[in-house]
C-alpha positions in Angstrom: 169.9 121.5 111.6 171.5 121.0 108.3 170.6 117.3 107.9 167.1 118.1 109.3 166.9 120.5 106.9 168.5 117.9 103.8 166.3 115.1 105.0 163.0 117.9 104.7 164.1 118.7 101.2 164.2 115.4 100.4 160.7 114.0 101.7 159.0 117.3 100.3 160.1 117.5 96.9 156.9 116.5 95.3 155.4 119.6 97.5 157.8 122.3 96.4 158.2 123.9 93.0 161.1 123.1 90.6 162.6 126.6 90.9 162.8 126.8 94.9 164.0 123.1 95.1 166.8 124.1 93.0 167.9 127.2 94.9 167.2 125.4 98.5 169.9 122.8 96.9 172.4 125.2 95.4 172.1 127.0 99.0 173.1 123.3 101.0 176.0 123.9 98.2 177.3 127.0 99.2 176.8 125.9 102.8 179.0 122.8 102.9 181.8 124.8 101.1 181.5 127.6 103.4 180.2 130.1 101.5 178.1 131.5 103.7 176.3 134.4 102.4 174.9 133.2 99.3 174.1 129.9 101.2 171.9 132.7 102.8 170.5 134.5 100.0 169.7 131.3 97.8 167.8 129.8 100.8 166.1 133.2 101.5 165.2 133.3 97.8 163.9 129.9 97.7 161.2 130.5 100.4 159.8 133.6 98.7 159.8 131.8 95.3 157.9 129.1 96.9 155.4 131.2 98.6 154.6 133.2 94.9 154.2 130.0 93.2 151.8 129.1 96.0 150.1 132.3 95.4 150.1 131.8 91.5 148.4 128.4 91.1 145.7 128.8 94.2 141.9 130.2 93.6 141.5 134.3 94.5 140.4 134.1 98.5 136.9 134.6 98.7 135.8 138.1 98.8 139.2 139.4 97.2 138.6 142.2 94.7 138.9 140.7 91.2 140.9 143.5 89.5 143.3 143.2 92.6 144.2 139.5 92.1 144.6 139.8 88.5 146.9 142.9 88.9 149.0 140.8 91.7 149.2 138.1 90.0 150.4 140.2 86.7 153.2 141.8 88.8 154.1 138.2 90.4 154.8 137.1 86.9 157.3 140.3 86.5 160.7 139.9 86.9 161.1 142.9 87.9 157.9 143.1 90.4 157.4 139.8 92.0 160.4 140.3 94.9 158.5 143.5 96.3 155.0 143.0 95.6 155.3 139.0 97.0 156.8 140.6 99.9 154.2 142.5 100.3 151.6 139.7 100.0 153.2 138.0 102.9 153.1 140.5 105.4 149.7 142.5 104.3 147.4 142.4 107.2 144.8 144.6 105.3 141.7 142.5 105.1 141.0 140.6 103.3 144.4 138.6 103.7 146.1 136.6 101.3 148.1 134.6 102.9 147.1 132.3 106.1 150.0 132.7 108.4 150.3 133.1 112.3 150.7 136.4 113.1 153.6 136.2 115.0 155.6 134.0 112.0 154.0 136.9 109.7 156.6 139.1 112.0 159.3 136.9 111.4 159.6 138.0 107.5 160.9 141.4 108.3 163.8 140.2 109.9 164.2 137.4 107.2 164.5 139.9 104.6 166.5 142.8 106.7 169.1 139.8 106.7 169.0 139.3 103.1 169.6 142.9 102.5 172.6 143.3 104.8 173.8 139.9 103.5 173.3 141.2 99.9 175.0 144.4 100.6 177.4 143.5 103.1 177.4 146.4 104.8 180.4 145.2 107.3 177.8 143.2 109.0 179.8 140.0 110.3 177.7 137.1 108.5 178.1 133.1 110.1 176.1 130.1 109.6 174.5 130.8 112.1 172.1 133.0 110.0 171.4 130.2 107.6 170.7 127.5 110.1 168.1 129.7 111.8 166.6 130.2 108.3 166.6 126.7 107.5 164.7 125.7 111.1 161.9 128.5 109.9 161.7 126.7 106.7 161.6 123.5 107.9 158.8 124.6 110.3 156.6 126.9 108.7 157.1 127.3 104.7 154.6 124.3 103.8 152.1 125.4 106.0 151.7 129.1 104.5 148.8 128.6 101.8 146.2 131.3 100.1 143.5 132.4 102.3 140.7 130.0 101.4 143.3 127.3 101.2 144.1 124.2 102.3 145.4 125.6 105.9 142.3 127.0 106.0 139.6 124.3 105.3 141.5 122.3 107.8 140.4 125.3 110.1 136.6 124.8 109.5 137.5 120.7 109.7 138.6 121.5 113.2 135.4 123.7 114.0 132.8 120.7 112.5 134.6 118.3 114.5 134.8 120.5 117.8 131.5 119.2 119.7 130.7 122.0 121.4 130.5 124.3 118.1 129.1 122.0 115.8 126.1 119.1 115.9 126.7 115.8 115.3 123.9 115.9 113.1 125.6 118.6 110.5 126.4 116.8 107.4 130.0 116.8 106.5 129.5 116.4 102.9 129.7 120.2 102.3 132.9 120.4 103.8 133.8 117.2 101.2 133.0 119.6 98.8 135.2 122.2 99.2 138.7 119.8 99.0 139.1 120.0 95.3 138.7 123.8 95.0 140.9 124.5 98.2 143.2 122.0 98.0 145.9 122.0 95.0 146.6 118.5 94.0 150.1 118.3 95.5 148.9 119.2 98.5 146.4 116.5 98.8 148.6 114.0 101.1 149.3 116.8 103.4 145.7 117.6 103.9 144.7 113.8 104.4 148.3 113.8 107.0 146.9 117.3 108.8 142.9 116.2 109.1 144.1 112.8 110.7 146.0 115.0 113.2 142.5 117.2 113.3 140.1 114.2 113.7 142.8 112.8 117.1 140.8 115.1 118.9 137.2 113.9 117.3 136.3 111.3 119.6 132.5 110.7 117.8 134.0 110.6 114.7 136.3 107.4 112.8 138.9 108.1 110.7 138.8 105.5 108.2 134.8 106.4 107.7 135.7 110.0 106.6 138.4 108.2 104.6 135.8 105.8 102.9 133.6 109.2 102.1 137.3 110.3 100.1 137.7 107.4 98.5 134.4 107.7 96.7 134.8 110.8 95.5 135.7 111.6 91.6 136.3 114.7 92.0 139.9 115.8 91.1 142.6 113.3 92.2 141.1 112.6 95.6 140.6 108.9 95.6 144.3 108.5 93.9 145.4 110.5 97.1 143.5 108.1 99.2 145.0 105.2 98.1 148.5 106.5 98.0 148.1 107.4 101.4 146.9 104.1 102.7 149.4 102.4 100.9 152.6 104.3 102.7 151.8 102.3 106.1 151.3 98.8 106.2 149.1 98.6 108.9 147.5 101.6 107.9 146.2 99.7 105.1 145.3 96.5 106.6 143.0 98.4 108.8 141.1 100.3 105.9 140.7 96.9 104.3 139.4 95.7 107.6 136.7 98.4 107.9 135.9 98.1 103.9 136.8 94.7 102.4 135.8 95.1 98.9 138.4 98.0 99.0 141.0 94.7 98.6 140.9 94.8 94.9 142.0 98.2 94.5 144.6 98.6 96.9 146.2 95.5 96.8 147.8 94.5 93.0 147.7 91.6 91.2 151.8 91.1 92.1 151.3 91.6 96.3 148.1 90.0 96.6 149.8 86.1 97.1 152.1 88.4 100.0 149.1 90.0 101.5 147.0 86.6 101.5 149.8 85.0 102.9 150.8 87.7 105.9 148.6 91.0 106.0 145.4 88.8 105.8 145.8 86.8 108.9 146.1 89.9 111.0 142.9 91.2 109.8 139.3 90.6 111.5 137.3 90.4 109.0 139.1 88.4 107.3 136.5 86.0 105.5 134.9 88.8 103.7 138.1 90.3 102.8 139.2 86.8 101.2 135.9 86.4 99.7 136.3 89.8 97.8 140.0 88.7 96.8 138.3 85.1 95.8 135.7 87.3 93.4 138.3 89.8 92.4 140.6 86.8 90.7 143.3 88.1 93.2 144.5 84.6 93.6 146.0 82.7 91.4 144.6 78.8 90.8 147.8 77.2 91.8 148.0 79.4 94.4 144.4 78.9 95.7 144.7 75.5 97.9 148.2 76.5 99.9 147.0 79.8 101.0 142.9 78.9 101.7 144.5 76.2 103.8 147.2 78.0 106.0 144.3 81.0 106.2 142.0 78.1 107.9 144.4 76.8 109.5 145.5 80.0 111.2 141.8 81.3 112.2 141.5 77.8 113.7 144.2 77.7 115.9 143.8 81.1 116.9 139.7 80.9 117.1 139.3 83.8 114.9 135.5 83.6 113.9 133.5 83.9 110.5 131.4 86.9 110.7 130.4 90.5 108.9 130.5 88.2 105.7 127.4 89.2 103.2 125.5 86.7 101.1 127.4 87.3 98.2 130.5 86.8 100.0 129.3 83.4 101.1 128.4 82.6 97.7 132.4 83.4 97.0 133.6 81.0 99.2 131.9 78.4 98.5 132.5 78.4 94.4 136.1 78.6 95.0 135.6 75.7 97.6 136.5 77.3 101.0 133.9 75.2 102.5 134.6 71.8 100.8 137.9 72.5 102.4 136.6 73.3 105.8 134.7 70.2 105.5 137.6 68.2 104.8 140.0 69.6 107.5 137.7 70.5 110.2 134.6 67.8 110.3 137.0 64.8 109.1 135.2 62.1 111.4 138.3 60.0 111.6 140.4 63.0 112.9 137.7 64.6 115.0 137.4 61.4 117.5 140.8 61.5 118.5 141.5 63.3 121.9 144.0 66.1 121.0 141.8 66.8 118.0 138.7 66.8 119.6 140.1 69.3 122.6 141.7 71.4 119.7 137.9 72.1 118.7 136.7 72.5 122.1 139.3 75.6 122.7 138.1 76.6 118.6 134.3 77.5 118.9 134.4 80.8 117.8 136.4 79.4 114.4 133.3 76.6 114.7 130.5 77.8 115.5 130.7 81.1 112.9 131.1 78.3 110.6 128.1 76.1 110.9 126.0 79.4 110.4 127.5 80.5 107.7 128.3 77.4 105.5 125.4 76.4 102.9 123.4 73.2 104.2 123.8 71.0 101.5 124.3 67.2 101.3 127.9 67.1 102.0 127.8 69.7 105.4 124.9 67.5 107.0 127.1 64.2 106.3 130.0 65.2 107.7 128.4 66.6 111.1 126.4 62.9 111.1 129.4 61.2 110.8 131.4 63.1 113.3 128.6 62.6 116.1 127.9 58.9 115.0 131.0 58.0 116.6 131.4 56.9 120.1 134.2 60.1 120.9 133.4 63.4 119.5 134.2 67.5 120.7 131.8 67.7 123.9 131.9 71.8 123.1 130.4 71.1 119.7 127.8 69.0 120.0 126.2 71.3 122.9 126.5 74.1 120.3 124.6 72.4 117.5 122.0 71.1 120.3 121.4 73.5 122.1 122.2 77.0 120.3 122.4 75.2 116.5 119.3 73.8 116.2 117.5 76.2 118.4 117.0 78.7 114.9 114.0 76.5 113.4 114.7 77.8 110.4 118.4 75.5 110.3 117.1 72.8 111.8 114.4 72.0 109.4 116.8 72.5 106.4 119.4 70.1 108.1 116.5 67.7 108.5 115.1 68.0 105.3 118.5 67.2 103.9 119.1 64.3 106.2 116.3 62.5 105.2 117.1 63.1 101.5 120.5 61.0 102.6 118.5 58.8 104.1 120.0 59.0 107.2 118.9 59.6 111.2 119.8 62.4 113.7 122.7 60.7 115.9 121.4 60.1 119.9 124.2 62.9 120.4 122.9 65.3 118.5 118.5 64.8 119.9 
């Protein structure tokens, strides 16, 4: 239990005030030099002061008499008060309450502090580590989830009633609830809260996580968005699926420094990866030297796994094609010498997802309708495409007349294959 309880310190430091880090360390001190009883005390100490600071920077719960609060808050802030009266905070069960605890871990503080009392006076009581361990397993369990009535514990309730189907409509807005995270939730807390309503929403079948996420990370209120992003960016994948559900989020939460890394690795595991490169294309994510290596090994890739071209907007199209994404494709993909060949040709036929997401996305221009002539003028060329721009291609009138128009600006005719 003690490194459980070292390695709990450690990864909730920016949670805990200054004061009851310090005594939860100096108690680990006392505790490896077997000193036992004020390893005990300074651990016992360093959960109540914990639990007052909690109490002195929340809001007043609501309905809380005013002159109350201000008087326990006065006496918190006395030296000679704050033990007895934050004592009695924790285990008042006079409504309304204070503190959000179970009631049964409510219990559990009486005994806590008996302990502290016969440790303090020793009282021939026969005190072993024992006693601390136990204290430090309570910690380790509970003391981060104690919070002021009206808190953050308890707006994760009412998260868990609007997401309960039977007690709430699917049509109830959740905006409200939105609007209650900056005056219930203290800024340290916020990663918690975003860790505790992703447990929440597991059992919120109608609901996506990364769309409530998207509502958070368009909020200016207080340092919600920051919290957002610095929860996204603790998982890898965690992150690579946001940016998959939101692509213009790419500019934000990928840097200037990772961004020839992410276009290199993260990208190619992401679906929609087209508008995602478009945004970093538009965002001046990538660097000019830069641009050909990774545009290629991205086409590459999608190619030779058959990873289409789609959920792209006009303006990501437009992207693209300024920074030549297109040209390329062009170039690689429709190259009329390479494209009669038979392994070429049967890598396109196993490709038509890659292809065909392609042809109805990229502008027709001069250079587009060319190419496809030229690959169906030879005497070889991918059986799959051609029946795709015959028979599902040119089926949209709209294409077809464009293409046409443009060929007869080249001054060229529609191949047999293609009619």
């Amino acid at each position: 239990m003690i490194q459980a309880f070292e390695i709990w310190l450690k990864q909730n430091e920016a949670l805990l005030y200054p004061d009851a880090i310090g005594l939860f360390k100096d108690s680990l001190k006392c505790y490896k030099n077997d000193i036992d009883r004020p390893s005990y005390l300074l651990a016992y100490q360093g959960m109540m002061v914990q639990i007052k600071e909690t109490i002195r920077h929340s809001k007043m719960p609501e309905g809380f008499p005013l002159q109350e609060w201000k008087d326990l808050l006065k006496k918190l802030n006395d030296p000679n008060d704050w033990d007895n009266t934050n004592y009695t905070a924790v285990v008042r069960l006079k409504l309304p309450l204070i503190l959000v605890i179970p009631d049964n871990v409510r219990k559990e503080f009486e005994h806590w502090r008996n302990l502290r009392n016969v440790c303090a006076h020793y009282k021939e009581y026969c005190f072993v580590k024992a006693h601390t361990l136990t204290l430090y397993a309570f910690i380790v369990q509970y003391l981060l989830n104690i919070s002021v009535e009206g808190g953050m514990n308890t707006l994760i309730k009412e998260f868990e009633v609007y997401f309960e189907p039977l007690k709430t409509s699917p049509n109830d807005p959740i905006e409200p609830l939105l609007d209650k995270i900056t005056s219930m939730v203290q800024p340290k807390e916020m990663l918690s809260f975003i860790t505790e309503l992703r447990k929440v929403m597991g059992k919120a079948y109608r609901f996506d996580f990364y769309a409530i996420l998207k509502k958070l990370y368009g909020r200016t209120d207080g340092n919600i968005k920051e919290s957002v992003i610095e929860y996204l960016q603790q998982d890898e994948e965690r992150i690579q699926g946001f940016i998959d559900e939101y692509p213009e989020t790419v500019v934000e939460l990928v840097s200037q420094k990772e961004a020839y890394s992410f276009a290199k690795k993260n990208l190619l595991m992401i679906n929609n990866w087209g508008a995602v490169w478009a945004n970093m294309l538009a965002g001046g994510m990538i660097k000019d030297k830069d641009l050909d290596e990774l545009q290629r090994n991205l086409m590459i890739y999608m190619k030779r796994h058959n990873k289409g071209l789609y959920h792209i907007s006009e303006s990501q199209i437009d992207s693209l094609y300024k920074h030549g994404y297109f040209k390329m494709f062009i170039n690689e993909c429709l190259d009329s010498n390479k494209t009669q060949k038979y392994e070429v040709y049967q890598e396109i036929n196993y490709s038509m997802y890659f292809y065909s997401s392609h042809f109805y996305k990229i502008p027709i221009d001069k250079e587009f309708v060319q190419a496809v002539i030229d690959v169906f003028s030879n005497s070889s060329y991918p059986i799959a495409l051609q029946k795709f721009v015959s028979d599902e291609y040119f089926k949209e009138k709209n294409i077809k007349d464009k293409f046409m128009l443009v060929l007869k600006e080249l001054g060229e005719e529609l191949p047999k294959s293609l009619k």
